[in-house]
C-alpha positions as a printed NumPy array, in Angstrom:
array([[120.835, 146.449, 157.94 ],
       [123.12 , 146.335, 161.241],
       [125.841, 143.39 , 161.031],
       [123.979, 141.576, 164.224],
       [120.888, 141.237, 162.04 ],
       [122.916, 139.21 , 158.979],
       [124.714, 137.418, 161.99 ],
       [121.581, 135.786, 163.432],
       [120.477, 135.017, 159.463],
       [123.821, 133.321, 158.273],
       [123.854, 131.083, 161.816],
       [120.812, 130.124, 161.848],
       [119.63 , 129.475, 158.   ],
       [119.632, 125.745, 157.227],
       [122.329, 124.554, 154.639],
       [119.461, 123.237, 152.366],
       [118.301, 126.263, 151.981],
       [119.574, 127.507, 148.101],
       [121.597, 130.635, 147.694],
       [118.688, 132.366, 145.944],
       [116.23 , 131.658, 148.786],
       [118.882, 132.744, 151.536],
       [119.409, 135.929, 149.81 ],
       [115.702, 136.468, 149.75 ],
       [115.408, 136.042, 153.658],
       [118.114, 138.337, 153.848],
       [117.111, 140.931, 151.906],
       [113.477, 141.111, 153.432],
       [115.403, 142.259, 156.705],
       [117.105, 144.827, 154.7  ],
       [113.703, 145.919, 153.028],
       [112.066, 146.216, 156.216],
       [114.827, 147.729, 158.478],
       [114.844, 150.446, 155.851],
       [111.333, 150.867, 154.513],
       [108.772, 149.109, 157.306],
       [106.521, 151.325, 159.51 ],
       [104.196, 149.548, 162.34 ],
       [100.797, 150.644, 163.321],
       [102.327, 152.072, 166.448],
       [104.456, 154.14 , 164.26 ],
       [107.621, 152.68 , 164.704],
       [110.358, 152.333, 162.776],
       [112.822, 149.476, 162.671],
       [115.775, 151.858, 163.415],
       [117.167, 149.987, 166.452],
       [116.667, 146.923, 164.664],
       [115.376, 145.117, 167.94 ],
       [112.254, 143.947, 166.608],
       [113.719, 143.458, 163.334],
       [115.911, 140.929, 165.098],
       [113.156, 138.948, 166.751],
       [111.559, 138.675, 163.919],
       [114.355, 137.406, 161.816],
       [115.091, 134.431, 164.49 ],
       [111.827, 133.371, 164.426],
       [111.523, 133.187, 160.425],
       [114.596, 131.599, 159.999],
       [113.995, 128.553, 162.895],
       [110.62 , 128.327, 160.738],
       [112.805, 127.922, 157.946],
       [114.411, 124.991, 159.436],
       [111.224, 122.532, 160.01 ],
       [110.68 , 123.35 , 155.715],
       [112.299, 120.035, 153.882],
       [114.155, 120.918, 150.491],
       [111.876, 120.002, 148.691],
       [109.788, 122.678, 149.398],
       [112.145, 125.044, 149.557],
       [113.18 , 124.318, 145.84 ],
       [109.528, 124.98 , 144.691],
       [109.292, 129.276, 144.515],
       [105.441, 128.703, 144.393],
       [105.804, 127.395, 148.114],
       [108.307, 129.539, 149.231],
       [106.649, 132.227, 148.086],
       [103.303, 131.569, 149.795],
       [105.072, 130.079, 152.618],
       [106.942, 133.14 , 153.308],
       [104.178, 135.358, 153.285],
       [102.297, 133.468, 155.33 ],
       [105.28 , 133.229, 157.787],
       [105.541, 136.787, 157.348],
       [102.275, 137.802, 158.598],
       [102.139, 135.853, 161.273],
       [105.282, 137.075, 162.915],
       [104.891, 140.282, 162.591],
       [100.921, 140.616, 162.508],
       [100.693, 142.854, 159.582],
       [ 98.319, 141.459, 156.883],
       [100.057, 143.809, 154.567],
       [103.29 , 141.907, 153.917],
       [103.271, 139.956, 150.975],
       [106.612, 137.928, 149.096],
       [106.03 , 137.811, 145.438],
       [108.096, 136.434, 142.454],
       [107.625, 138.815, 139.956],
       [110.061, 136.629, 137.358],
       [109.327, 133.839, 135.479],
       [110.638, 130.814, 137.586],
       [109.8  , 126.866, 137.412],
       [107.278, 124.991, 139.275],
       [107.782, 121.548, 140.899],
       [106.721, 120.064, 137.454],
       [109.249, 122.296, 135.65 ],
       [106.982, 123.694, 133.824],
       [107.338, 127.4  , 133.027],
       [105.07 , 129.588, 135.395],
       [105.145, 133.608, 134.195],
       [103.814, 136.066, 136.904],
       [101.224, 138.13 , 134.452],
       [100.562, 141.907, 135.643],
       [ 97.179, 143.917, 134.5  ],
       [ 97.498, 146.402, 131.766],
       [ 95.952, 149.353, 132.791],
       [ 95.251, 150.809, 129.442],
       [ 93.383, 147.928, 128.604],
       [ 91.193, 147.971, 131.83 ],
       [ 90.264, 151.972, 131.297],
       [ 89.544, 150.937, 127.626],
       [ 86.802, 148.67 , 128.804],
       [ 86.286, 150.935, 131.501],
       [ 85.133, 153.161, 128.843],
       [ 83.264, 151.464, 126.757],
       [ 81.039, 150.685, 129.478],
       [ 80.874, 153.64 , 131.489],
       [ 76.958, 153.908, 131.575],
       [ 77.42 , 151.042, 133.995],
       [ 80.442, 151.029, 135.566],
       [ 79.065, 154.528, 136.654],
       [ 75.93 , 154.252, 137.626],
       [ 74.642, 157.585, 138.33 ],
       [ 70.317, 157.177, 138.777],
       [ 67.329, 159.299, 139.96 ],
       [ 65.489, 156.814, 141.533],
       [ 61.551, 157.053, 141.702],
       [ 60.79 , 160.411, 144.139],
       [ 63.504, 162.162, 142.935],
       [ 66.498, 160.437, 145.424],
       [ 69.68 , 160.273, 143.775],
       [ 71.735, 156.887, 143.369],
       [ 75.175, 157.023, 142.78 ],
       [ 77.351, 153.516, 142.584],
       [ 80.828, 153.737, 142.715],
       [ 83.466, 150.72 , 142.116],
       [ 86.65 , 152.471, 142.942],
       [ 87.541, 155.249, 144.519],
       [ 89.905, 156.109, 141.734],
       [ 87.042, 156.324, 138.871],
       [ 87.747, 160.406, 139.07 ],
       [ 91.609, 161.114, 139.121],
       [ 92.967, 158.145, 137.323],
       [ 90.108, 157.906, 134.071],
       [ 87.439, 160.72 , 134.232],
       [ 89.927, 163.988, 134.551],
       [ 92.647, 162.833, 132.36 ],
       [ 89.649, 162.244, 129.517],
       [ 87.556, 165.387, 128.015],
       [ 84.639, 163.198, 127.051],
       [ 84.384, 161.118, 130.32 ],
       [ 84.891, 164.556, 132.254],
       [ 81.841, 165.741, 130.58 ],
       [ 79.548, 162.553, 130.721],
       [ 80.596, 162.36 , 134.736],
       [ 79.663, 166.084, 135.015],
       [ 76.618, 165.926, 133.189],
       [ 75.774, 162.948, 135.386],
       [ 76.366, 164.749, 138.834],
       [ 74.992, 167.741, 137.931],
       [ 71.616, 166.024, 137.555],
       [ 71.847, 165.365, 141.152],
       [ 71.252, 168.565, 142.038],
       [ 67.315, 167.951, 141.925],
       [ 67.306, 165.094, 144.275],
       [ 65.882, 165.438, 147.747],
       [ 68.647, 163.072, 149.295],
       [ 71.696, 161.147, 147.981],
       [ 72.774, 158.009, 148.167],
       [ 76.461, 156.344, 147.591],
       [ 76.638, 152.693, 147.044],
       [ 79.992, 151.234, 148.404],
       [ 79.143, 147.976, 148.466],
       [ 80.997, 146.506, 145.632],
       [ 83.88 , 149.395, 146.04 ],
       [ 87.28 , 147.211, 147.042],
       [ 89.269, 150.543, 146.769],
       [ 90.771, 152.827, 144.93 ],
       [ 93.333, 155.998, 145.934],
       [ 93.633, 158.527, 148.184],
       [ 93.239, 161.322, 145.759],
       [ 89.75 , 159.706, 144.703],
       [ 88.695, 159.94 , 148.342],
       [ 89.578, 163.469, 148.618],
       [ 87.691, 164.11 , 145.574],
       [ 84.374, 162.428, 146.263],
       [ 84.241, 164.158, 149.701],
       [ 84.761, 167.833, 148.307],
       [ 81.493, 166.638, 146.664],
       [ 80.094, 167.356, 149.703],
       [ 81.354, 169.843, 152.383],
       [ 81.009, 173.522, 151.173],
       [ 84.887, 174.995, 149.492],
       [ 85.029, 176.232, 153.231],
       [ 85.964, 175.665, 155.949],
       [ 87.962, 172.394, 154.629],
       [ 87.519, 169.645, 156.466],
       [ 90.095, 167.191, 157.768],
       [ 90.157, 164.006, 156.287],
       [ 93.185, 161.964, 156.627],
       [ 96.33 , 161.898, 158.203],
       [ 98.765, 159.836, 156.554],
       [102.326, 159.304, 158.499],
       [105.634, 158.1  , 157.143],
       [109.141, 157.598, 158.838],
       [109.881, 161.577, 158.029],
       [106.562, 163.   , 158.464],
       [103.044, 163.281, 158.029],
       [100.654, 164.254, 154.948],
       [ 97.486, 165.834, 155.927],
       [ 94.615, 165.658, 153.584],
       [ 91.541, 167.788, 153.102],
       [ 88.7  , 168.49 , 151.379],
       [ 89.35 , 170.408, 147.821],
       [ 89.002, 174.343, 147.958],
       [ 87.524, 173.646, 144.064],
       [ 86.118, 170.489, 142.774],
       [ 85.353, 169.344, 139.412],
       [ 82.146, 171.47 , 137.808],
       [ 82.185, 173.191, 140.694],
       [ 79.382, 170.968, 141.723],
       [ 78.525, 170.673, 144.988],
       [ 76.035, 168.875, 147.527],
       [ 76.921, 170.743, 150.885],
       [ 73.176, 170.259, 152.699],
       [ 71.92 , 167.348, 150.702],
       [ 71.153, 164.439, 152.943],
       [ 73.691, 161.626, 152.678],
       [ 73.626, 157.716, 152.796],
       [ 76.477, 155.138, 152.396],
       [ 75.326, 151.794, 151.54 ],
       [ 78.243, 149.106, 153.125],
       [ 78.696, 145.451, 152.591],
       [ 81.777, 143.287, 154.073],
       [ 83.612, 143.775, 150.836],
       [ 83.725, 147.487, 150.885],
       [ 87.825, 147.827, 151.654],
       [ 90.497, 150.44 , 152.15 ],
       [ 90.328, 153.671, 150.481],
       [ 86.595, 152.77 , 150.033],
       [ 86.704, 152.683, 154.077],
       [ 89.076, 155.654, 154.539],
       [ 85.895, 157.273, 152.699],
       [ 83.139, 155.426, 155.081],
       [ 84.977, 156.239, 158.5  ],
       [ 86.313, 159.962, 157.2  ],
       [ 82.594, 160.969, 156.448],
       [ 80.913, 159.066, 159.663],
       [ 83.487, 160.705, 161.492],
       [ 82.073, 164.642, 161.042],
       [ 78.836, 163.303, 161.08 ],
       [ 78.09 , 164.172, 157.437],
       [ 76.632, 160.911, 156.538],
       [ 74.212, 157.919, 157.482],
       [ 75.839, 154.56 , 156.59 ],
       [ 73.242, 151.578, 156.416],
       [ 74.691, 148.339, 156.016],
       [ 77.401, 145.377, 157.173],
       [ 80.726, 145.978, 158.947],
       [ 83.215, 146.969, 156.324],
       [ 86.595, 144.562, 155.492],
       [ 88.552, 146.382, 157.878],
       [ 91.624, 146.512, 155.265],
       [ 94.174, 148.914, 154.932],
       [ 96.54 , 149.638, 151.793],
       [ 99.39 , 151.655, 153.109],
       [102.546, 149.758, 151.603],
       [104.756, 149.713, 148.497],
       [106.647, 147.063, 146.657],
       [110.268, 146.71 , 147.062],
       [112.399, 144.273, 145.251],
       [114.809, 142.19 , 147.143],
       [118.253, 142.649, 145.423],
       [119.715, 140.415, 143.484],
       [116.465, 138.374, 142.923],
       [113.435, 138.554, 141.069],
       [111.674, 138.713, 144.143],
       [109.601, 141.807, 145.637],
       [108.388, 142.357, 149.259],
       [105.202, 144.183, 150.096],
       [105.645, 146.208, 152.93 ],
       [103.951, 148.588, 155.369],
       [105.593, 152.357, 154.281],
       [102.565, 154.579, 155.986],
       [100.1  , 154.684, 158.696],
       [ 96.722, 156.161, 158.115],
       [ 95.046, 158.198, 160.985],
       [ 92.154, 160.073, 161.038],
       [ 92.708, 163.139, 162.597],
       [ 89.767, 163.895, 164.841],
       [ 89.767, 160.373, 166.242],
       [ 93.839, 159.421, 166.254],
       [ 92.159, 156.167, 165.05 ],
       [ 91.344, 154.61 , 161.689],
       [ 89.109, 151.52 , 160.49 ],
       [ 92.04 , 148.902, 159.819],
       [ 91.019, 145.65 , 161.156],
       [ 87.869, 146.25 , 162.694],
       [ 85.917, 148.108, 159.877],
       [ 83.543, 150.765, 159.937],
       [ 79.989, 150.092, 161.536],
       [ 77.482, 151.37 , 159.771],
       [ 75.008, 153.677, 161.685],
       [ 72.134, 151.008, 161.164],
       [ 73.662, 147.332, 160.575],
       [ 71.441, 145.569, 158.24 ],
       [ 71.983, 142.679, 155.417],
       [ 74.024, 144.342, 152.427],
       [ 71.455, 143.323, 149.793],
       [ 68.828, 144.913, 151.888],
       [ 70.786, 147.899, 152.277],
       [ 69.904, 149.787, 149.457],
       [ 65.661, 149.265, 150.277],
       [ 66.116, 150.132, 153.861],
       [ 68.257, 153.903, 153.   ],
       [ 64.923, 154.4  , 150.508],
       [ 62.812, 153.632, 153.121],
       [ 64.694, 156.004, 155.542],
       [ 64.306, 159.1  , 153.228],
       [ 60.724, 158.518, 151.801],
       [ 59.629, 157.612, 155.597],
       [ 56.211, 155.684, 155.176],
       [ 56.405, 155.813, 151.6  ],
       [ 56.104, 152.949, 149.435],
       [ 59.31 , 151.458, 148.175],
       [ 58.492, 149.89 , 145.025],
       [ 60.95 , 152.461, 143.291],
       [ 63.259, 150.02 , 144.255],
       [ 61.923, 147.587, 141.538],
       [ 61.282, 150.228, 138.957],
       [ 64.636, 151.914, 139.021],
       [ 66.192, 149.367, 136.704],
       [ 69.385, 147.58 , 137.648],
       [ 71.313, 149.039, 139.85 ],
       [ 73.223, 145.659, 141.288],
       [ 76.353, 145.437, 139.274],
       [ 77.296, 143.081, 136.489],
       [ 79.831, 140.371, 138.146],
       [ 82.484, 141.485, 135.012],
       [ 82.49 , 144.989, 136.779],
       [ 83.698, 143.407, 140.073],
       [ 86.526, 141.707, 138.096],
       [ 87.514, 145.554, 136.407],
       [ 87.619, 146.703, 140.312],
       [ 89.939, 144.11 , 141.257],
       [ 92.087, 144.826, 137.918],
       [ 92.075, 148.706, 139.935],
       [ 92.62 , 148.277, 142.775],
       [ 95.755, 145.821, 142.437],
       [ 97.182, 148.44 , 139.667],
       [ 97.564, 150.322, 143.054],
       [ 99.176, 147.738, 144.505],
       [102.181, 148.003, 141.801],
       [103.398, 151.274, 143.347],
       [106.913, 151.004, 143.448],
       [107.423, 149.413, 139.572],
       [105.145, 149.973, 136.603],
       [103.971, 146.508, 135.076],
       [102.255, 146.733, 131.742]])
């Protein structure tokens, strides 16, 4: 960080505030002037903004009595909060990753997910964590969590390769498809890529998503080869949506709706956006979560973060699902709705997603 930026912390920083918490507001300028990337793709190189936002979190610092700057459990929510609004990046997050006391000093340990354990369960209840169906009239249903389902647990694993083939190659009969993202909270990029290739021919590939950094840009596209070789290149296509489908799960939603290579029939997605790594703050036990990319799609320069994706036809989630069936069978009769089995998802799935998806979150260290 340039010496004008620790010049406006030291003056202004209150004297209650304790060494440990002063080198935490410190260090979060030094994370940021080195790591932090805006939407508009700027950098904190100049360290102007980075200024302006240091005076303001420091005078904030100064209305905070010591009490509450002695309990980590407040000054770790309060700085995030603090964070966010300042700069108005969602994505910024302070986090204690050490064991530390509370105000009743009693021991609090910050506990991380074990990813072993949550692909163990993951596997012993595959048949419905992946919910592959042919619904009634020969439409196929495919429901996924996370985006991450391939690459992270079905590649790595002969047996879960062959169950997930075996289960998409079925789909080959139906007269339409359609993906249910409306429990999916996100995943990885690598997952996106991969359920896409699903369905765009090997070639021409087609752009996806343009991810840029401080030193460049990745480009992503659909996969010359894809797992089986299995492929849906004509087959109709419907995205079901609710207001929890996030991020990659989005990236997905807007990427397809963008080439026009789907119908999405549902509510507004979250409008989130997972582009940041953690960073510890030196000499502390203390991590920041900061902005490191910007995703762009590269047909519309835009993406979905903090507005969503509409769907094509905006209708209840839970009625989602009824209305797509209704949309490929036309006049039909919908009761294959009813007969299909259950296709909503068991609430203890939701709670495996969320394990996921914040395993994602732990990019920069690996907690186990």
């Amino acid at each position: 960080m340039a010496p004008t930026a620790y010049i406006v912390f030291i003056a202004l920083v209150p004297a209650v505030l304790s060494v440990d918490w002063l080198e935490v507001v410190m260090g979060i300028g030094d994370v940021m002037a080195d790591h932090y990337l805006d939407q508009d793709l700027r950098a904190l190189n100049d360290h102007t903004l980075l200024r302006r936002w240091n005076r303001t979190l420091v005078h904030r610092f100064q209305s905070w009595s010591q009490d509450y700057m002695s309990d980590p459990l407040r000054m770790e929510e309060g700085l995030t909060s603090e964070l966010q609004n300042i700069t108005g990046d969602e994505t910024m997050k302070v986090w204690d990753f050490g064991v530390y006391e509370n105000t009743t000093q009693e021991p609090v340990a910050r506990e991380f997910f074990n990813f072993s354990t949550f692909v163990d369960n993951f596997k012993k209840n595959r048949e419905r964590y992946i919910n592959v169906t042919m619904l009634e009239g020969n439409v196929g249903y495919v429901s996924i969590r996370s985006m991450s389902h391939i690459v992270d647990i079905i590649l790595p694993d002969p047996e879960m390769t062959e169950f997930f083939l075996s289960k998409m190659a079925a789909l080959n009969e139906s007269k339409a498809i359609i993906l249910d993202l409306r429990y999916n909270l996100g995943g990885d990029r690598e997952g996106v890529v991969h359920w896409a290739s699903f369905f765009f021919n090997a070639t021409p590939s087609v752009p996806l998503s343009d991810v840029y950094y401080r030193d460049g840009v990745n480009q992503y596209w659909t996969l010359l080869e894809v797992p089986g070789g299995i492929r849906f290149p004509d087959m109709p296509l419907y995205l079901l949506t609710s207001n929890r489908t996030g991020r990659e799960a989005e990236e997905f939603a807007y990427a397809m709706q963008v080439v026009n290579r789907t119908t999405i029939i549902g509510e507004t997605t979250a409008g989130e956006e997972f582009t940041g790594m953690w960073f510890p703050i030196d000499q502390t036990d203390v991590h920041l979560l900061t902005r490191t990319n910007v995703v762009r799609n590269p047909i519309t320069q835009d993406s979905w973060s903090g507005k969503g994706v509409t769907p094509d036809i905006i209708v209840p989630s839970e009625k989602a699902l009824t209305v797509a069936l209704r949309k490929i069978r036309g006049s039909e009769d919908t009761k294959m709705v009813a007969s299909s089995g259950n296709i909503e998802p068991p609430r203890w799935t939701i709670y495996l997603v969320l394990i996921s998806t914040s395993i994602g979150l732990l990019t920069y260290q690996t907690f186990m």
